[in-house]
C-alpha positions as CSV (number, residue, x, y, z in Angstrom):
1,X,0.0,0.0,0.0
2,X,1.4,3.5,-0.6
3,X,2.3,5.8,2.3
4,X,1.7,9.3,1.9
5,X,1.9,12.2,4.3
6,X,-1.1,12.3,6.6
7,X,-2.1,15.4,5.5
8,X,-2.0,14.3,1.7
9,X,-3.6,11.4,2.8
10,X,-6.7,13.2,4.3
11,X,-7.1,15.4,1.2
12,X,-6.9,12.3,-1.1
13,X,-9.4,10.7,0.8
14,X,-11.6,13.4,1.3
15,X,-11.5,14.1,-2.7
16,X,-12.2,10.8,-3.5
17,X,-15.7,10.8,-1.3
18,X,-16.6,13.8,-2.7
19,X,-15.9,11.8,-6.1
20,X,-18.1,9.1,-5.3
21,X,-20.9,11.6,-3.9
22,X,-20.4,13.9,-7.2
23,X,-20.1,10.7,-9.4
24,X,-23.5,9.2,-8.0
25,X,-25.6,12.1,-8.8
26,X,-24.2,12.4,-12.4
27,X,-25.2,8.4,-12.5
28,X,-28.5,9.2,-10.8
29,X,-29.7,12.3,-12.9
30,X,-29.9,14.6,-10.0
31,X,-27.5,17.3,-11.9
32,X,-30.8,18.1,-14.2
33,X,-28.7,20.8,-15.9
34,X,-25.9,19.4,-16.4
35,X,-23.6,21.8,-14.9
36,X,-22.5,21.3,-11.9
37,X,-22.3,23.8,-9.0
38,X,-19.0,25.8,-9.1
39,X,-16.2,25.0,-7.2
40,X,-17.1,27.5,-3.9
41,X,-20.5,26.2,-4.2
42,X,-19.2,22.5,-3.3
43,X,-16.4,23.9,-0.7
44,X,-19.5,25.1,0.7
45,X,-21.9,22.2,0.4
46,X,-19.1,19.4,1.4
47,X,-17.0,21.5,3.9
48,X,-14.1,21.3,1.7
49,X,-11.1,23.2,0.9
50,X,-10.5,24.0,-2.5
51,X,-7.4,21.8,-3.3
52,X,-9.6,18.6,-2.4
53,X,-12.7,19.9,-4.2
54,X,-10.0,20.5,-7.7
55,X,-8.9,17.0,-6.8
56,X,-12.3,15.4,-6.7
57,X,-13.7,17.3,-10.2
58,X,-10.2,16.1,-11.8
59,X,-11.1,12.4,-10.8
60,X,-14.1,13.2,-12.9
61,X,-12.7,14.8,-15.8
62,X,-10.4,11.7,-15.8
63,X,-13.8,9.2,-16.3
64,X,-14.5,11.3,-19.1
65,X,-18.1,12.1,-16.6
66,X,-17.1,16.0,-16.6
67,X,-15.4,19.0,-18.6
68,X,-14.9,22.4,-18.2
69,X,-15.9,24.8,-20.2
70,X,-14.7,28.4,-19.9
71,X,-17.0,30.8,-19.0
72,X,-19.9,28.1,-18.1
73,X,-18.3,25.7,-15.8
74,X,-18.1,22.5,-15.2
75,X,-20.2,20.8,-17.4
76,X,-21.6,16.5,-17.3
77,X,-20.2,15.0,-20.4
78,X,-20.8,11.4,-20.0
79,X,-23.2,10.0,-22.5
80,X,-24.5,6.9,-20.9
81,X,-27.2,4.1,-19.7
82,X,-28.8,2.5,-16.7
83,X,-29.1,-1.3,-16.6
84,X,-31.0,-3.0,-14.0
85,X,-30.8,-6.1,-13.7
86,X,-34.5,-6.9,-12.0
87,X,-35.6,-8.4,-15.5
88,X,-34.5,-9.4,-18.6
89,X,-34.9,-6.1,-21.1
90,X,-32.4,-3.9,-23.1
91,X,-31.1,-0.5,-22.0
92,X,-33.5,1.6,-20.4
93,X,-32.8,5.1,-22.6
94,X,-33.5,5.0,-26.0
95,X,-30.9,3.2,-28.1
96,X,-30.1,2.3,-32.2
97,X,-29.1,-1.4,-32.9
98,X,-27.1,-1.5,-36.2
99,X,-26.7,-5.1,-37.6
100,X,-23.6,-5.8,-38.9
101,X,-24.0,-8.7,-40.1
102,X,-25.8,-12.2,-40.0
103,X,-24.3,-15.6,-41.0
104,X,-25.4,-19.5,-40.4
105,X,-22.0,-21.4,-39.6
106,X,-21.1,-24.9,-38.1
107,X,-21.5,-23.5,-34.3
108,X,-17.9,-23.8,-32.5
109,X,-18.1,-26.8,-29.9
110,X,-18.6,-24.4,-26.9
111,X,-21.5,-22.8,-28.7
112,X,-23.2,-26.1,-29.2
113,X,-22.8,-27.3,-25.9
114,X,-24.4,-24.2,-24.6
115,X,-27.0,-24.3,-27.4
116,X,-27.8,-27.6,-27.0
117,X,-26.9,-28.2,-30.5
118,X,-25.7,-31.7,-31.7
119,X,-22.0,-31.9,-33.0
120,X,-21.7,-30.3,-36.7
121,X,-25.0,-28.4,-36.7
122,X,-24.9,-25.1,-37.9
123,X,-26.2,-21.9,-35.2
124,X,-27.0,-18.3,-35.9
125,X,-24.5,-15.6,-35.7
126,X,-25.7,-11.9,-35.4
127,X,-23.2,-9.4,-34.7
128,X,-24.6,-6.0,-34.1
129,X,-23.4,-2.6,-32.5
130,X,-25.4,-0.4,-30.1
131,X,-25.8,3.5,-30.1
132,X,-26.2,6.0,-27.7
133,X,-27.1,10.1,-29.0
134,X,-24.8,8.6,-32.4
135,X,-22.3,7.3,-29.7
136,X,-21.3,3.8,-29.7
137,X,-22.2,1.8,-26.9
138,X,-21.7,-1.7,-26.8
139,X,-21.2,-4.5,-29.6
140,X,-22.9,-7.9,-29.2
141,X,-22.0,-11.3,-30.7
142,X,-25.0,-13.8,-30.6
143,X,-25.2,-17.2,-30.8
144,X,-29.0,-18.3,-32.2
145,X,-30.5,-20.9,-33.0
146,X,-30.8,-21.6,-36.7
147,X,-34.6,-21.4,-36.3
148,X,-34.4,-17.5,-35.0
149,X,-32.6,-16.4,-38.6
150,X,-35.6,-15.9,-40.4
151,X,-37.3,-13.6,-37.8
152,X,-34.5,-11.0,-38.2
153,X,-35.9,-9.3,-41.3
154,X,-38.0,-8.0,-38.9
155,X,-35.5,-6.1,-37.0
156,X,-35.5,-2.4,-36.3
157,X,-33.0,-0.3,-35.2
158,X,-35.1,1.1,-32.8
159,X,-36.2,-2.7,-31.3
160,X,-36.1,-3.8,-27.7
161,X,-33.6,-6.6,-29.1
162,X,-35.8,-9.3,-26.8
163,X,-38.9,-8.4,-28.3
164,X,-37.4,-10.3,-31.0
165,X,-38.0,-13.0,-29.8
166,X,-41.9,-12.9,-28.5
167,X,-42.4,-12.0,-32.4
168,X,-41.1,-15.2,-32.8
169,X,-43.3,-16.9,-30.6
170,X,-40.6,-17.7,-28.3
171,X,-41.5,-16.8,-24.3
172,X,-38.0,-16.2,-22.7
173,X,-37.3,-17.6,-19.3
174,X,-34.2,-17.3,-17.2
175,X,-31.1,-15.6,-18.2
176,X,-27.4,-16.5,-16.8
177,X,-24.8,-13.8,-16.7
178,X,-21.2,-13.3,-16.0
179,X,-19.5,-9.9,-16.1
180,X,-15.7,-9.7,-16.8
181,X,-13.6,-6.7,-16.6
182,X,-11.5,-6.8,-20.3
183,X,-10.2,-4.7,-22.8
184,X,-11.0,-3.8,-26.7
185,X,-9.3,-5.6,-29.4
186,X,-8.2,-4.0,-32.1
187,X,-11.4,-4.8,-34.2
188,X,-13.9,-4.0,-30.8
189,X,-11.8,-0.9,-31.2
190,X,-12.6,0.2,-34.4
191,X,-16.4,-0.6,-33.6
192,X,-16.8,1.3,-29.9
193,X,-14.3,4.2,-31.5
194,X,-12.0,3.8,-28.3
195,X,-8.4,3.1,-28.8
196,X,-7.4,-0.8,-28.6
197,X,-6.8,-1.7,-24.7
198,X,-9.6,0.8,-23.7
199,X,-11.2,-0.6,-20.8
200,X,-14.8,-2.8,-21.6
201,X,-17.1,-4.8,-19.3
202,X,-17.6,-7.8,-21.2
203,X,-21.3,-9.2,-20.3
204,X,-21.8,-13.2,-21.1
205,X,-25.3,-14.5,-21.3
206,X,-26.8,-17.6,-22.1
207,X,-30.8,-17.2,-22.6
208,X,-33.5,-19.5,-22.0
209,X,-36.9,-20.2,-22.8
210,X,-39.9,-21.0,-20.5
211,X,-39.2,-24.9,-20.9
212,X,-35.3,-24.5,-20.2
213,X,-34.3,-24.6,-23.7
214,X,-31.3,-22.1,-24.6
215,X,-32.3,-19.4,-27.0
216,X,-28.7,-17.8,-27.2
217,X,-25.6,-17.4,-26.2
218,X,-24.2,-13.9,-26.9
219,X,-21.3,-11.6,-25.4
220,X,-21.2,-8.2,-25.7
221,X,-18.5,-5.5,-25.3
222,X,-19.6,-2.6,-23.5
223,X,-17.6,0.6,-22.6
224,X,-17.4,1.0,-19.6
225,X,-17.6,4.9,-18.9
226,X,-21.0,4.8,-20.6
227,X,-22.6,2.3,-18.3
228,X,-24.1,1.8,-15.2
229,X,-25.1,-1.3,-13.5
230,X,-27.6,-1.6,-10.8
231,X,-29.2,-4.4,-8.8
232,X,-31.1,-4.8,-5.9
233,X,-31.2,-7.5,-3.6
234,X,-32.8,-8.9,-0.9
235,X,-30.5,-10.5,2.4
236,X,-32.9,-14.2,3.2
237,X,-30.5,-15.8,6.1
238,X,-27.1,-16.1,6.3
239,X,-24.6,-16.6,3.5
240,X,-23.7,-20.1,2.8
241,X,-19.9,-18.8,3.1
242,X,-19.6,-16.2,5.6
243,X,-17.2,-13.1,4.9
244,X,-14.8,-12.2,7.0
């Protein structure tokens, strides 16, 4: 762990709480404006000097959440989306899917064991990429079955992508999902318009119908500075595997 001096060590801290406080309210909307107050207004408001309150809004700028503009202030620059993850659905704001492409291909061994599929059977492959205000967020690599192909000529760009999938007259049940911390690849890249090694959450999810049968199996590349997870759960007795 690094030692500082304890007075750097207060200010550090102290600027990074006021980080997470100025950070949440970006998240939560609660900057209607978007401009936040000025720099004596939030000395003021979290009993701050003004070295930790510059340290705090420089955290920010660094997340790409904030810039200053002279004259204005500082203003919220983050262009992103709320995912809860109560129910299945897509992003809550309003979003453009553009489909890059479709293909029917011998599914990889992984794929067919996830899709049920026997050995050598062909699967779906939909690669699209999702847009925020013209602003890539996210590309998506799903696994389908065959069956499914024909139902995406009926694809918008405006589509709830699940929705998809009632028109098909497939009721979805459960969904499984795993969330990695990763990194673009050159190609992810080109697609999210981030430079290769930007930071991505990389969301796996494997889809199933009412009866249990798997639907798809899809990952998708999200940057992470235009996302925001949320989740809310309930405590029922005590963890299996106590903490601590």
């Amino acid at each position: 762990m690094a030692s500082f001096h304890p007075r750097t060590e207060r200010r550090l801290a102290a600027a990074g709480r006021i980080h997470d406080l100025l950070r949440s309210a970006i998240m939560h909307g609660e900057i209607p404006s978007g401009v936040l107050p000025s720099e004596a207004e939030l000395m003021e408001s979290f009993s701050a000097s003004r070295q930790v309150i510059r340290g705090a809004l420089e955290l920010l700028r660094r997340e790409g959440l904030v810039r200053r503009l002279q004259g204005t202030g500082t203003l919220v620059s983050s262009i992103r989306v709320t995912h809860d993850f109560d129910f299945l659905h897509g992003p809550v704001q309003a979003v453009e899917h553009r489909l890059l492409s479709v293909s029917e291909e011998i599914a990889p061994p992984s794929v067919a064991r996830k899709l049920a599929l026997a050995s050598g059977q062909t699967c779906g492959i939909v690669e699209t990429v999702t847009f925020l205000d013209d602003a890539p967020l996210h590309s998506t690599t799903a696994y389908v079955q065959p069956s499914f192909l024909p139902h995406l000529s009926q694809f918008s760009t405006t589509d709830e992508w699940f929705a998809l999938y009632a028109r098909a007259g497939v009721e979805l049940g459960t969904t499984e999902h795993t969330i990695e911390a990763s990194v673009a690849d050159p190609f992810s890249a080109s697609l999210l318009e981030v430079s290769p090694g930007h930071p991505l959450l990389v969301l796996e999810r494997l889809v199933l119908a009412v009866d249990e049968s798997p639907v798809e199996y899809a990952f998708t590349r999200i940057r992470g500075d235009r996302l925001t997870l949320r989740q809310r759960h309930t405590r029922d007795g005590s963890p299996s595997h106590p903490i601590g």
